[in-house]
N, C-alpha and C positions, 0 to 999 in steps of 0.2 A: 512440647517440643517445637522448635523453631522448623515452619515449614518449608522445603524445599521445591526451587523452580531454575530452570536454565533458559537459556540460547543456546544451540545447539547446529552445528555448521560448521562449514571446512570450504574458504576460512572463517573465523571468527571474531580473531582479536581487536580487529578494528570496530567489533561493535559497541556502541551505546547501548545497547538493550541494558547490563548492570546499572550501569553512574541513572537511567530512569528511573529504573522499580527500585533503586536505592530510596532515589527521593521521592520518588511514589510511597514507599514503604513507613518512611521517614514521618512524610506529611500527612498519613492518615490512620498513622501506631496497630501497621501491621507488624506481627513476628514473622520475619520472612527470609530467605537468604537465598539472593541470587546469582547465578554465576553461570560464566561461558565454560562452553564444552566446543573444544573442538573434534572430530570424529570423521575416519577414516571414510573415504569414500563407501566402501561394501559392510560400515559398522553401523549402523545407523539401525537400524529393530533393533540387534544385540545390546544397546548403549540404553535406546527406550526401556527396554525391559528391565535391566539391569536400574534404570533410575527408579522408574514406578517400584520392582522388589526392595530399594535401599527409602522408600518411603516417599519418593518423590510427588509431586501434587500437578506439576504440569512445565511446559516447557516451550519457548517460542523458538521457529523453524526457518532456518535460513537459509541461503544455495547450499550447496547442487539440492536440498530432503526435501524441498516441499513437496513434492508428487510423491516419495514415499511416505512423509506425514498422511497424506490421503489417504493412500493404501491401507498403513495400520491403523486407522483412525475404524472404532465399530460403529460408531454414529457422527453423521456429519449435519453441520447446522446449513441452511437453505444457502446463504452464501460462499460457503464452503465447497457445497456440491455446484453449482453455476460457475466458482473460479475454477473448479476442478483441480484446485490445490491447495495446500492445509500452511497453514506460519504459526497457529496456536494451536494446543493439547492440553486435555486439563484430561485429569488420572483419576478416577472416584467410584470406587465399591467395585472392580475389575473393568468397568467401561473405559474405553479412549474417546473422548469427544474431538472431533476435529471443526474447527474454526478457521476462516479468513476475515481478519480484522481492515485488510490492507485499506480496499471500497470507502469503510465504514470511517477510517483513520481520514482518509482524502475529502469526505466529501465536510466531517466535521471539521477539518482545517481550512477550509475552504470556507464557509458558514459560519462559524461561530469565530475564529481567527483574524479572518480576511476580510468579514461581514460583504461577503459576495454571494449571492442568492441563486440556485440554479434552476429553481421550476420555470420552464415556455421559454428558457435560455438556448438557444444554438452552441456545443458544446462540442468542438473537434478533438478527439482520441487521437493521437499519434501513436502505434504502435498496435499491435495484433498477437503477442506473446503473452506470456505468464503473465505479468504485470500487468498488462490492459486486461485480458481474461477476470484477474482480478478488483477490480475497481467497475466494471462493466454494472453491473446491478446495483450496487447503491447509486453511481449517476443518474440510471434510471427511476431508481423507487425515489431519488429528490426532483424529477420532474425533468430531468434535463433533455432538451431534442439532440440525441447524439449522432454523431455520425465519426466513424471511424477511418485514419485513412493511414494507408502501409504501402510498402514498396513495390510489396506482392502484393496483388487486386484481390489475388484466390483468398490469401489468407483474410483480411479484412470482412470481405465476404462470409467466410465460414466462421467469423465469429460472431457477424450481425447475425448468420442464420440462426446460432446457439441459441441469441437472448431474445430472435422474433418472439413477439407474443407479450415481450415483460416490458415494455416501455415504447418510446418511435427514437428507433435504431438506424442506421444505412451503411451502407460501405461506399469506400472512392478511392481510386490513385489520386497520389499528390497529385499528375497534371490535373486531374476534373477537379480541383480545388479555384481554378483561375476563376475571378469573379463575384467569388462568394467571401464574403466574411462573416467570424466566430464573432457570440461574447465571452467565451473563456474554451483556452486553446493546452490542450495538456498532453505533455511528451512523457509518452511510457515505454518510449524507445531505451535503446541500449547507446545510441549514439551521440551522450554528455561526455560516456568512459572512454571515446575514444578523442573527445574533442572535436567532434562531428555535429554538421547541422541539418536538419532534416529539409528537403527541399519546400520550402513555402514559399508564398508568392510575397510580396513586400507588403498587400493591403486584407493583409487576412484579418487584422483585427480591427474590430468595428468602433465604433465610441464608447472609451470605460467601458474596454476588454482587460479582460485576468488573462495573465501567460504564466502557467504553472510546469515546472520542473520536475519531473519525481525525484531525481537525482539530489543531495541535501549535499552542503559542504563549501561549495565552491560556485562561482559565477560562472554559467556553462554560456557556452555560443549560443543554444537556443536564448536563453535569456537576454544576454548582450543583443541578439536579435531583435525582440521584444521592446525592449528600451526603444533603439535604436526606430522602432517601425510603429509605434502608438499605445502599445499597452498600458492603458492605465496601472494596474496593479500586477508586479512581478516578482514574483515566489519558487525559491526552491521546499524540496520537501521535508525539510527538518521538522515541521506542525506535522506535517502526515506521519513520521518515523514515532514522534512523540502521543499521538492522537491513537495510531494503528497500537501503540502499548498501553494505554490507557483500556484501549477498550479489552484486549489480554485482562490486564487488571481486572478488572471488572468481573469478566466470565470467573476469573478465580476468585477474588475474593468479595463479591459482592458489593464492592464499594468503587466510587467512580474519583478518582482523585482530579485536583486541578490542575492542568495543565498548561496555562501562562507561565506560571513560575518557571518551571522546568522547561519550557521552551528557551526563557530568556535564562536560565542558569546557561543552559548546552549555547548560547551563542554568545556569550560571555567568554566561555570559556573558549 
């Protein structure tokens, strides 16, 4: 039987998760068949269960569920538990494993993509939400000296306090930014969606600085910013979107596909 997997989110339709694990699936002759699900804000366990009973194998997690992924998940992998949020599930012998790919997807497209190195590097976070939450530890376990900076000082703070212990962490408002420059400066803010720029100083980036976008699609202000101020190399997140499903891949079926192709398919397209 041809195995089943979704995306799973409200909304939905605008994801590439399918046209990936299509050609994930394609290129390394899995039987598999993937498809979005879109699902009611309060449906979300009813819809899991109902997948996993119709035979399902696992499922990647998008707005608003990732924090209920977590919840119904009975076992969490280390980076899962550190994001404190679940985007992958894989279904096996009655267990739910809950996984965050996101970290692992950024730091490989960053790496092996971009051939931008992050160990003993100065590595500024922008943002202090789900999204930086997630990516926080694998910056760390690739060596990177992070420092996170957000609007709100508090929040910033109580997220370097989360990961004390697991790498060299710090928190800052934008203004204690004045002075210091990054080698690679990464916005995990929500302020691409609204055509919004994060307040940075003009010489934040240092010589052959990376300015990385999570946001994938379009050329944001941050980025035009970037250009405009020194960044050597500037990237939105379509490698991470593609990279964070690969590793999905992977936890389910064992096999690591290649992801150049499919990156340069989705920006082709």
């Amino acid at each position: 039987m041809t195995d089943r997997y979704a995306v799973i989110g409200n909304p939905v339709a605008h994801s590439k998760s399918p046209q990936i694990h299509a050609l994930f699936a394609e290129q390394t002759g899995q039987d598999m068949r993937y498809e979005a699900m879109l699902v009611p804000s309060d449906g979300f366990g009813q819809t899991v269960r109902d997948f996993i009973a119709q035979g399902g194998r696992g499922m990647n997690v998008t707005v608003p569920f990732k924090f209920d992924a977590f919840n119904i998940a009975t076992e969490l992998t280390e980076r899962a538990r550190a994001a404190q949020a679940v985007n992958t599930l894989k279904f096996d012998n009655g267990a739910i494993l809950g996984d965050n790919t996101d970290g692992a997807g950024l730091v490989r497209d960053i790496r092996e993509n971009l051939g931008f190195h992050l160990n003993d590097h100065r590595v500024l976070l922008m943002g202090a939400g789900g999204a930086a939450y997630g990516v926080v530890l694998p910056l760390l376990a690739a060596g990177a000296n992070l420092t996170v900076a957000n609007r709100t000082l508090a929040k910033a703070q109580q997220l370097a306090v989360a990961f004390a212990g697991q790498g060299n962490i710090t928190a800052s408002g934008y203004e204690d930014l004045r002075g210091q420059q990054f080698d690679a400066v990464i916005n995990a803010t929500s302020s691409s969606l609204s055509d919004e720029m994060p307040p940075l100083p003009d010489d934040i980036f240092s010589a052959d600085a990376l300015a990385y976008d999570m946001m994938y699609g379009r050329e944001t202000p941050f980025m035009v910013f970037a250009r405009e101020h020194g960044a050597a190399i500037v990237a939105d997140g379509l490698g991470m979107l593609v990279e964070q499903a690969a590793e999905s891949f992977f936890l389910w079926r064992g096999v690591r596909p290649e992801t150049a192709p499919v990156i340069a398919a989705l920006r082709n397209r």
